[in-house]
VEXNUPA-92459 format. One record per residue (C-alpha): x, y, z; residue in one letter. Coordinates in steps of 0.02 Angstrom, whole numbers, padded with zeros to 5 digits, always signed. Example, Ala and Ser with C-alpha at 12.3 -4.5 7.8 and 13.67 -1.06 7.14 Angstrom:
<sites>
+00615-00225+00390A+00684-00053+00357S
</sites>
This chain:
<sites>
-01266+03064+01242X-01166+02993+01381X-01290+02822+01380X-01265+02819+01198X-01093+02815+01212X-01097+02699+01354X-01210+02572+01259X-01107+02575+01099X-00943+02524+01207X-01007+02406+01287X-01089+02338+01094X-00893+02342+01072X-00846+02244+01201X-00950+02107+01186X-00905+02097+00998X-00702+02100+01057X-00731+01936+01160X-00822+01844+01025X-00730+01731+00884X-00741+01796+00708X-00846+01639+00640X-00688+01602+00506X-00566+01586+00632X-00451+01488+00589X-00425+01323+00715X-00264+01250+00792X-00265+01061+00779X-00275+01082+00973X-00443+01183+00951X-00520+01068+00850X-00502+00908+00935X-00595+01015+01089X-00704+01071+00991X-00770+00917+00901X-00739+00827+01092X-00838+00939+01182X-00995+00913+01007X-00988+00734+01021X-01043+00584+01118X-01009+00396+01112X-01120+00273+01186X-01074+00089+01179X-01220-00027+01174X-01206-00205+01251X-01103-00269+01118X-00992-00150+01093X-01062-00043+00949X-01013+00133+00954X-01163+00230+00932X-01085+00406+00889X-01201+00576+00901X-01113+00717+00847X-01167+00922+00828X-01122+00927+00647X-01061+00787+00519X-00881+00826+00536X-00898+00785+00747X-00990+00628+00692X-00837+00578+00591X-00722+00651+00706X-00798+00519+00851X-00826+00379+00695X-00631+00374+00665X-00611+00403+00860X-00714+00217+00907X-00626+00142+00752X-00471+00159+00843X-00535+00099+01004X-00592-00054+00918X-00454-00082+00799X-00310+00062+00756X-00195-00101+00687X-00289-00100+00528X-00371+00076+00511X-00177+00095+00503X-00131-00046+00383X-00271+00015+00273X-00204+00194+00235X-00016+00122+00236X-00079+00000+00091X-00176+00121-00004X-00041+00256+00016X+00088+00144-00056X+00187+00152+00096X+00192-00053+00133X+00370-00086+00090X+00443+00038+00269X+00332-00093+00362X+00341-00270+00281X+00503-00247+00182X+00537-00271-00003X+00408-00406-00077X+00305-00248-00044X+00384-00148-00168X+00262-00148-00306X+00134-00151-00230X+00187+00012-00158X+00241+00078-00348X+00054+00043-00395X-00005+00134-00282X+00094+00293-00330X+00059+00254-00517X-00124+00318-00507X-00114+00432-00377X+00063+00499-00273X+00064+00597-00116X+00073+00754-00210X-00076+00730-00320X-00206+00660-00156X-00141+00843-00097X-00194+00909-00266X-00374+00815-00239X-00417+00862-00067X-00379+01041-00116X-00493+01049-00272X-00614+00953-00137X-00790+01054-00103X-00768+01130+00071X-00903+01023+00150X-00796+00861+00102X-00623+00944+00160X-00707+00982+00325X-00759+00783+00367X-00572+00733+00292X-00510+00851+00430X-00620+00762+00559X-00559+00610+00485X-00391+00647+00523X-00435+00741+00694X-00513+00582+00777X-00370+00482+00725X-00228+00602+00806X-00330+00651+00926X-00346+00439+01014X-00150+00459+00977X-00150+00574+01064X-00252+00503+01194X-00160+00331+01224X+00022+00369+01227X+00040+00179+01241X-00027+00141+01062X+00125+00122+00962X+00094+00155+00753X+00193+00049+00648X+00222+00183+00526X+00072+00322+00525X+00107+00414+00663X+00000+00581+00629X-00131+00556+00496X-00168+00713+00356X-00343+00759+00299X-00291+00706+00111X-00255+00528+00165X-00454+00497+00135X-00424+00500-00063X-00324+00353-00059X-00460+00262-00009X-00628+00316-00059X-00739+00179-00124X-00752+00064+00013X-00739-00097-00068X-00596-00214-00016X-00453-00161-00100X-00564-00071-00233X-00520-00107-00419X-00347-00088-00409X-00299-00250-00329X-00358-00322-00486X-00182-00245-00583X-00023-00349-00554X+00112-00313-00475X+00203-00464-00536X+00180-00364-00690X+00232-00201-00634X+00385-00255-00557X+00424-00357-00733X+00412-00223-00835X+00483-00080-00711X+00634-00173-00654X+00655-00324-00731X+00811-00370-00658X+00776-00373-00462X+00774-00525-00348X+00646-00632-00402X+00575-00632-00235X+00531-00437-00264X+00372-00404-00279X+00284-00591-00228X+00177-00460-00111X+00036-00439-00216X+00000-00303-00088X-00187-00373-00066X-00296-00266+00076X-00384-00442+00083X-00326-00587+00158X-00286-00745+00050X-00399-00899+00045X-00491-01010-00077X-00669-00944-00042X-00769-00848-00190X-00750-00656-00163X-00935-00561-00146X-01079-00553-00066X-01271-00585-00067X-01417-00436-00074X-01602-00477-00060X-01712-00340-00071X-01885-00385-00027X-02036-00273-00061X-02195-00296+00053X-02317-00391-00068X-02219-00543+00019X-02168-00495+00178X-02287-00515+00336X-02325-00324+00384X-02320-00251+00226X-02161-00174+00212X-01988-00174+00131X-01835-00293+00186X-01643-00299+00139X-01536-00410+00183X-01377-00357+00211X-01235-00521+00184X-01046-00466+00110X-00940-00578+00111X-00783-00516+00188X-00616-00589+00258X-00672-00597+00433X-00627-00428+00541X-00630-00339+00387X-00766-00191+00447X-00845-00137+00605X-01020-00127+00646X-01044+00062+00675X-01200+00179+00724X-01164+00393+00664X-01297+00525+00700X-01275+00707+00689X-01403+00863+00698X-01363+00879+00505X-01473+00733+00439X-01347+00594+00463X-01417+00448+00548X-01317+00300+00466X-01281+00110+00556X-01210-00038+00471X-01028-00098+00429X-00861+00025+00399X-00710-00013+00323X-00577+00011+00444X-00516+00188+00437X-00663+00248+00300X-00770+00382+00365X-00955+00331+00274X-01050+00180+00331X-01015+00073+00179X-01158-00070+00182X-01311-00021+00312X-01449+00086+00338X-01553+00251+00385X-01736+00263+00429X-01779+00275+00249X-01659+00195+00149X-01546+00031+00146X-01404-00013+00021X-01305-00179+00003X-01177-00195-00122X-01103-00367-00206X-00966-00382-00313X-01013-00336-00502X-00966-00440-00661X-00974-00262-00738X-00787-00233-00832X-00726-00079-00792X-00524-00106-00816X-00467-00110-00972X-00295-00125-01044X-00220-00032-01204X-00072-00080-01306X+00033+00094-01348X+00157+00083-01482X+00312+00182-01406X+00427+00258-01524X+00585+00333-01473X+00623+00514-01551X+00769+00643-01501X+00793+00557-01325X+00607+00576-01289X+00473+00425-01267X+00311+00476-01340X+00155+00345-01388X+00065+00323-01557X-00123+00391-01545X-00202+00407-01738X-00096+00513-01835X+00003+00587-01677X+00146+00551-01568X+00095+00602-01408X+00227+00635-01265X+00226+00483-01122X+00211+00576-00956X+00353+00541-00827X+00340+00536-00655X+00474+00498-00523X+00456+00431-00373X+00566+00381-00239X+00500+00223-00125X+00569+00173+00051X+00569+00017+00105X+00630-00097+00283X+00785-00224+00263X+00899-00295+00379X+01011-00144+00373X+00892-00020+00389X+00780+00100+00267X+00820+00080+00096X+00744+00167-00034X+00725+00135-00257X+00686+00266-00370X+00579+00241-00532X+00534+00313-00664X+00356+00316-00701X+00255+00313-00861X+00073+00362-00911X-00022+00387-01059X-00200+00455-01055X-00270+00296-01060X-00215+00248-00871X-00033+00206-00812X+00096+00104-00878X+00067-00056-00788X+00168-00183-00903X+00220-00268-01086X+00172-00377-01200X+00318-00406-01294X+00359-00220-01387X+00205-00152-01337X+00190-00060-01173X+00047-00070-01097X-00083+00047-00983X-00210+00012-00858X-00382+00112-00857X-00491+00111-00713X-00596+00210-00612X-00488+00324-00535X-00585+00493-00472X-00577+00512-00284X-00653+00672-00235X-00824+00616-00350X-00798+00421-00265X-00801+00520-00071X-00954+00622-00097X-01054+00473-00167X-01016+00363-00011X-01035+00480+00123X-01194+00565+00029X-01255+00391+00017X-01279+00363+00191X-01411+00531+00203X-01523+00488+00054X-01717+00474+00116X-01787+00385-00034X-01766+00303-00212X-01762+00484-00306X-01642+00555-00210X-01563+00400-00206X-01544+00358-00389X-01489+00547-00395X-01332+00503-00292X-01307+00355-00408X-01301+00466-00552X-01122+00501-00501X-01046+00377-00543X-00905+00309-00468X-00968+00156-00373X-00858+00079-00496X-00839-00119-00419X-01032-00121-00367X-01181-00177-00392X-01328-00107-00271X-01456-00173-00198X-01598-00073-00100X-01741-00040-00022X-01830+00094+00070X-01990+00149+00183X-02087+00201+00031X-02084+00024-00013X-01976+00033-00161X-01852-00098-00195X-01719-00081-00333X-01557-00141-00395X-01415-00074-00493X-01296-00183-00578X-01117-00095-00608X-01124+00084-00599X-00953+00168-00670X-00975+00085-00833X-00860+00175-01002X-00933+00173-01141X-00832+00069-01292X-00851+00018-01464X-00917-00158-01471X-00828-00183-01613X-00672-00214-01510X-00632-00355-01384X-00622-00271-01217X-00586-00445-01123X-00411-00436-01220X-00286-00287-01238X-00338-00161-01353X-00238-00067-01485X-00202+00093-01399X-00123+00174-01542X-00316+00157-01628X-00436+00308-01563X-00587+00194-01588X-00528+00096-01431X-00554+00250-01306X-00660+00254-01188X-00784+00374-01240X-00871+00425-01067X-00995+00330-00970X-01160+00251-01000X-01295+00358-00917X-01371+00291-00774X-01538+00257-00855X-01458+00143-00982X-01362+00041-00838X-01439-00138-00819X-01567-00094-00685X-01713-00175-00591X-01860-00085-00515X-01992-00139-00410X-02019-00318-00508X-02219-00399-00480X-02113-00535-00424X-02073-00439-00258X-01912-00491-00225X-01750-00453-00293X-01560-00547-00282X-01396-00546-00304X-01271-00669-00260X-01124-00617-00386X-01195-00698-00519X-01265-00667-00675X-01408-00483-00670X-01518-00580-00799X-01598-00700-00644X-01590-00562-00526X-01779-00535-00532X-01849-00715-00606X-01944-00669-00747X-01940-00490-00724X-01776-00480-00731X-01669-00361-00878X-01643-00459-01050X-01464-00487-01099X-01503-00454-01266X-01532-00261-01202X-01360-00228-01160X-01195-00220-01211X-01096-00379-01169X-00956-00289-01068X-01090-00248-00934X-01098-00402-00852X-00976-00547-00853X-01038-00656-00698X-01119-00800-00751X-01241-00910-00648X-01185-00976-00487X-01243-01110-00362X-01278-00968-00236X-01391-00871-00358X-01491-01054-00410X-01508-01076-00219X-01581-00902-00195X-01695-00887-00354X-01768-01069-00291X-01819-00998-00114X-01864-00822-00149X-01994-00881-00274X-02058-00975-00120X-02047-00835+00000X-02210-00774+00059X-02255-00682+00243X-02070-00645+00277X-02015-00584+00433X-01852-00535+00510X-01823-00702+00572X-01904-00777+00405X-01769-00668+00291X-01646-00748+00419X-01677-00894+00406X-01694-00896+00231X-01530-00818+00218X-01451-00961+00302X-01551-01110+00214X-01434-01257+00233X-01461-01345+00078X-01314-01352-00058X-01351-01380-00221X-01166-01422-00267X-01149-01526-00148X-01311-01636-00230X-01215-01619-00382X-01044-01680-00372X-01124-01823-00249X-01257-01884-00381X-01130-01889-00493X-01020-02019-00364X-01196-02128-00329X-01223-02147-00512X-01024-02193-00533X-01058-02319-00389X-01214-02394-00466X-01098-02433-00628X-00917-02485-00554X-00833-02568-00448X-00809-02493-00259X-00628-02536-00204X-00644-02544-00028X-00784-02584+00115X-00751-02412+00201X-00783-02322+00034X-00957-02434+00015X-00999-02391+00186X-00979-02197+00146X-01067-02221-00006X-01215-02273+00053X-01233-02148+00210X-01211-02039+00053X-01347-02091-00042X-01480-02047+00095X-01414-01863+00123X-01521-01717+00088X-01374-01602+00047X-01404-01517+00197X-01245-01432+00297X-01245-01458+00495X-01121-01468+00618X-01153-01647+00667X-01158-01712+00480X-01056-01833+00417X-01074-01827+00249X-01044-01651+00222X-00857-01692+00306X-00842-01836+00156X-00919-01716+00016X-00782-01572+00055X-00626-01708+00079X-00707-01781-00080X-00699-01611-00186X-00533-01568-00090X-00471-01714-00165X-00532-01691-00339X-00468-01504-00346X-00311-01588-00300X-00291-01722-00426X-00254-01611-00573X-00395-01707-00669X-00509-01564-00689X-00480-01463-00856X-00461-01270-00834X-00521-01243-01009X-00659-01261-01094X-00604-01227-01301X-00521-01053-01284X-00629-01007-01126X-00591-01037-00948X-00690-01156-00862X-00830-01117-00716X-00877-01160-00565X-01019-01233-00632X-00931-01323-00777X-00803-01359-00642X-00940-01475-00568X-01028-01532-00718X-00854-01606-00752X-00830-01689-00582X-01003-01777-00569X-01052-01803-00748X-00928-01776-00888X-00774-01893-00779X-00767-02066-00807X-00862-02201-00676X-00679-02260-00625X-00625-02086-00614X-00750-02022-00490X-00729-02177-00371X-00530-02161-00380X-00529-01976-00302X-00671-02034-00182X-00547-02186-00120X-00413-02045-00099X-00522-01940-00009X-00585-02068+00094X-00397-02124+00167X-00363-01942+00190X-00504-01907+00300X-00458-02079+00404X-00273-02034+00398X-00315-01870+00469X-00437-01897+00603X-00443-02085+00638X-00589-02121+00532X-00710-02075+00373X-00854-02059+00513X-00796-01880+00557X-00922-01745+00606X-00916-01586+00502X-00914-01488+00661X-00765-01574+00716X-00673-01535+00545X-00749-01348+00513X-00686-01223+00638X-00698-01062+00719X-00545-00984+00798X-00494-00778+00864X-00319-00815+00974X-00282-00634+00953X-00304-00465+00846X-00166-00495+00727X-00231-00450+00542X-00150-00611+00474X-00221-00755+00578X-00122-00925+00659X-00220-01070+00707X-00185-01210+00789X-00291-01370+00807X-00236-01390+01026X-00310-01206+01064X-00504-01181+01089X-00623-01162+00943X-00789-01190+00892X-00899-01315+00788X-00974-01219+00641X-01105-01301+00522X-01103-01169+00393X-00981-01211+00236X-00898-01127+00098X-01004-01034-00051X-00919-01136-00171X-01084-01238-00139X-01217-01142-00148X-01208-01103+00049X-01295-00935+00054X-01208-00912+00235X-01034-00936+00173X-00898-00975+00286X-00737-00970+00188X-00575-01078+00285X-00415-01113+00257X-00273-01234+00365X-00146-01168+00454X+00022-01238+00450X-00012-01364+00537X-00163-01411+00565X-00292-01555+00525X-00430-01427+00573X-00500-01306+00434X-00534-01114+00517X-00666-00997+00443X-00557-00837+00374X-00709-00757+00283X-00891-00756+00222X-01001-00699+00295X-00925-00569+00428X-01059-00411+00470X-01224-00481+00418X-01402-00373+00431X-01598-00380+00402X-01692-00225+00395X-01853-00196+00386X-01949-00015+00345X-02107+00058+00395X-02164+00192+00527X-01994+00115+00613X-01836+00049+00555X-01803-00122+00625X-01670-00235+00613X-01556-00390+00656X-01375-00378+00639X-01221-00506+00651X-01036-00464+00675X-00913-00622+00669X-00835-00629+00842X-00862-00470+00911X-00853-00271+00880X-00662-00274+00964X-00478-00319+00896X-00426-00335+01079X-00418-00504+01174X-00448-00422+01354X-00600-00348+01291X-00782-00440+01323X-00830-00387+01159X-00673-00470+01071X-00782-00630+01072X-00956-00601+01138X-01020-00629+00954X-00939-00795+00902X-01048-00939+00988X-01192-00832+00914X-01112-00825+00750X-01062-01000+00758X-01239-01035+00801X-01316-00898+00683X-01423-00804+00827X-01414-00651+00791X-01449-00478+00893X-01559-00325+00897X-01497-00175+00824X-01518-00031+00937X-01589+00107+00822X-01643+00249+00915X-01592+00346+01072X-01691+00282+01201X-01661+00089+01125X-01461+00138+01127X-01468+00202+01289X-01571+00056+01371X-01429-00062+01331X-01303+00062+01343X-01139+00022+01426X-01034+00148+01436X-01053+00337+01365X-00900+00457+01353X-00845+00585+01270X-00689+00542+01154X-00538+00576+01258X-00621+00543+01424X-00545+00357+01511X-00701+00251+01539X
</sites>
């Protein structure tokens, strides 16, 4: 009896010093906890290469490294999409701010990540865990605003694209219609998570099955085209099936573009409309604002919200009244008629498809995860180990009447205009496994994404693709249907095929003018010619690539090209049928001459090297860029996808330079290839680091400049081979 009771106390005991397993964590506990689970190894380039216990340590250490690399704009990101900008940058960022809070305020992200499934509430906690937690780590970081992040912060921003769709909605427009009596300086933030330049937004996505490919297996290319600094190249593994590495969006917590052992996705921009605007007839009754829908008045919701925002004096704050109908916010007027935005706007559905993205082993489960939905500014490309390649074009696409004109506002007031769900997935423009054995997209039209194979316009409504042709599709279609034996360095250099087949129109289009008019000057005959013997090739030692680009500078700058084309706006392509065959002899030659004492004016003569003229400068981690012409830089021979270039570098000036300094393009690039083994290349422009003392701040850009690009470190024993450094987060290393 005694042993019994002996035994049972001692049962007792043992269950008195253990943890009841729902416990309930301090913030404190946690950030040991998820510490003590997870390990960061940096390879020799930087790349965090995070293994945690579970998925939430994994994120927990993701969102840890982020901050390492770059807290600046994993901070500016959530103070963007939280519509806090204004307490940082000061009033222009007013509406931007107010857009924010008209799809989603503070209280209603709450409202999300409480309806979230437990699984996703527990990685937005280790979201906000690793950021505190390197707060709390280095004292000396100093947060413009943000200074303890929440776990609901994560449905702000949950799609991963830059900016997502809602950059696309005015705030010009907003502030016009929501205070129309402000400084007219109010509000010339358009509050864009992007930076500003001339280059096309997008990216390009080969997939590449193995009937063309040298051992047999699947490729994707990887190529967004990003403002430069934009993402980080990441590696996440956990003991839960999460084994993820390609580029994150700074402060996301899903690999957004990249890889697993199975499975590889690349998005590009879609031509897919998915915002649509709807003309409400208000009508004022008993001191209440309701909205015309069929027979109906319906009662116009009304939110307040109060906004802060820096000045001279101090924090300020503006309080507005907000307005929705069920069609989307109140974003603006047109003339009586107040009008609402619609858009995709469902975070907690938006978070589980990129995170559960990253763990998909092949197409099924794949197009299963599709099936949700909400990868509203998308298209996909992919490709797997199986050998499958496919590609999605749009993917949260609402179903209309085609009866209406969805490009214009609709009547709102008409129930016929409503969006009446979404298309199901299977009747989504969609290409799998083509005989052609190759599939692209460059942001251009899905008909040509597949040569012959490709979907039928005819098939589909016309609001599911918009994108017409561009030069960078015509460029890819023409060497893909070449391809044949790829390897890793074949997709490469593929991908970064020099040719430019703008650039061989606008200058055919200046021969033939010279071969019919008079040349005015000898310098202009002399450029001419060299002109006439190019192969529209891009390099940093060519000359003529320098006189093409001051030569359509100089066009885009005389005003002569028309915009319109009868009630349609012109494109890029018309843009340059214009310049090089619809303009007059005289014409062409006139904006040549221009160009021509420009380029001399600048730099002392026309016989200027591109690589002297096209630039690659980092002077520090600032999110907003400064350049200046007497500081180091280097040569680049890539150029701008406004001519086909499939390896875009985007540029602007600075303020006062001669010099033009890539600001995007392409930015994380990646091959992959599938089999027994995942294998793959990668690029990062510059380096993995924001910070100027690091060796990893620019240990990528004479590669980049030179497009060499690395090994990606896969597996454990790879990683730790080239490892660096490995810590646990909060340790000093």
């Amino acid at each position: 009896m005694n042993k019994i009771f002996i035994l049972l106390a001692i049962l007792c005991m043992g269950c008195s010093t253990q943890e009841p397993k729902d416990k309930v964590l301090t913030e404190n506990q946690r950030w040991e906890q998820h510490a003590a689970n997870t390990e960061i190894i940096r390879d020799d380039f930087g790349v965090p290469h995070i293994y945690g216990k579970t998925d939430a340590d994994a994120v927990f250490g993701l969102l840890y490294a982020q901050c390492e690399d770059d807290f600046n704009r994993v901070e500016r990101n959530y103070i963007w999409a939280m519509g806090r900008l204004a307490e940082v940058e000061g009033e222009t960022s007013l509406y931007s701010d107010l857009r924010a809070n008209l799809y989603m305020t503070k209280e209603e992200a709450i409202e999300n990540y409480t309806n979230s499934p437990k699984w996703l509430q527990a990685l937005c906690i280790a979201f906000a865990d690793g950021v505190n937690y390197y707060l709390k780590t280095h004292p000396e970081v100093k947060p413009k605003l943000l200074k303890h992040f929440e776990p609901w912060m994560p449905m702000y921003f949950s799609e991963g694209s830059i900016g997502g769709d809602i950059e696309r909605v005015s705030t010009r427009k907003i502030k016009d219609f929501y205070e129309k009596d402000s400084d007219t300086r109010v509000g010339v933030n358009e509050g864009l998570i992007r930076l500003k330049d001339d280059e096309p937004r997008g990216s390009n996505g080969f997939a590449i099955s193995g009937d063309i490919t040298k051992s047999g297996d699947a490729m994707l290319l990887i190529n967004p085209h990003t403002s430069f600094f934009f993402r980080g190249e990441v590696h996440v593994i956990s003991e839960e099936g999460l084994n993820a590495y390609g580029a994150v969006t700074w402060g996301q917590f899903f690999v957004y573009q990249g890889f697993n052992e199975k499975t590889g996705w690349m998005h590009t921009s879609t031509g897919t409309d998915i915002i649509d605007e709807f003309e409400e007839t208000i009508v004022k009754k008993d001191g209440k604002t309701f909205y015309k829908y069929g027979e109906e008045l319906r009662p116009v919701d009304s939110v307040e919200v109060t906004l802060n925002y820096n000045s001279n004096d101090g924090l300020k704050d503006k309080t507005f009244m907000m307005y929705r109908t069920h069609h989307g916010p109140i974003t603006h007027a047109y003339d009586d008629k107040w009008v609402s935005t619609a858009l995709m706007w469902s975070p907690i559905k938006a978070l589980e498809q990129s995170f559960t993205r990253t763990k998909k082993s092949n197409h099924d489960e794949f197009y299963k995860m599709m099936d949700i939905r909400t990868n509203s500014s998308n298209n996909t490309v992919y490709a797997d180990a199986d050998g499958t390649i496919a590609y999605y074009h749009g993917n949260f696409i609402p179903k209309r009447n085609e009866k209406f004109d969805y490009t214009k506002p609709v009547d709102g007031s008409n129930p016929e205009t409503d969006w009446h769900g979404l298309h199901e997935l299977k009747d989504n423009i969609m290409v799998k496994n083509p005989p052609n054995g190759w599939i692209q997209n460059c942001n251009s039209t899905p008909f040509s994404s597949a040569a012959e194979n490709s979907p039928k316009k005819e098939n589909y409504p016309n609001y599911m693709s918009s994108y017409p042709e561009n030069f960078r599709g015509i460029h890819a279609i023409a060497l893909l249907k070449k391809a044949e034996n790829l390897t890793l360095d074949g997709l490469i250099e593929l991908a970064y095929d020099t040719y430019l087949p703008g650039a061989e129109m606008l200058i055919s289009g200046l021969v033939d003018a010279s071969e019919t008019s008079t040349i005015e000057t000898q310098e202009a005959k002399a450029a001419i010619e060299l002109l006439k013997n190019w192969d529209f090739r891009v390099s940093a030692t060519s000359v003529e690539m320098t006189l093409a680009q001051f030569y359509l500078n100089a066009y885009y700058s005389s005003g002569k090209i028309p915009t319109m084309t009868g009630n349609k706006r012109i494109t890029q392509l018309g843009s340059f049928d214009y310049m090089s065959k619809t303009s007059t002899p005289e014409e062409r030659l006139e904006v040549f001459q221009t160009a021509i004492e420009k380029l001399t004016e600048d730099f002392g003569s026309w016989e200027t090297t591109w690589g002297e003229f096209n630039r690659y400068q980092r002077n520090d981690g600032e999110i907003n860029q400064e350049f200046d012409d007497s500081k180091p830089s280097l040569a680049v021979g890539m150029a701008s996808g406004s001519w086909g270039a499939l390896a875009s570098f985007g540029t602007r000036f600075g303020e006062d330079t001669r010099q033009q300094y890539g600001t995007s393009g392409n930015s994380f690039v990646a091959v992959v290839e599938f089999g027994d083994k995942v294998k793959a290349k990668s690029m990062l422009a510059g380096g993995q680091s924001s910070d100027p003392n690091s060796p990893h701040f620019d240990d990528q850009a004479q590669p980049y400049a030179d497009g060499k690009f690395k090994d990606v470190a896969f597996y454990r024993e790879d990683v730790e081979k080239r490892a660096e450094k490995t810590y646990h987060p909060g340790e000093k290393n």
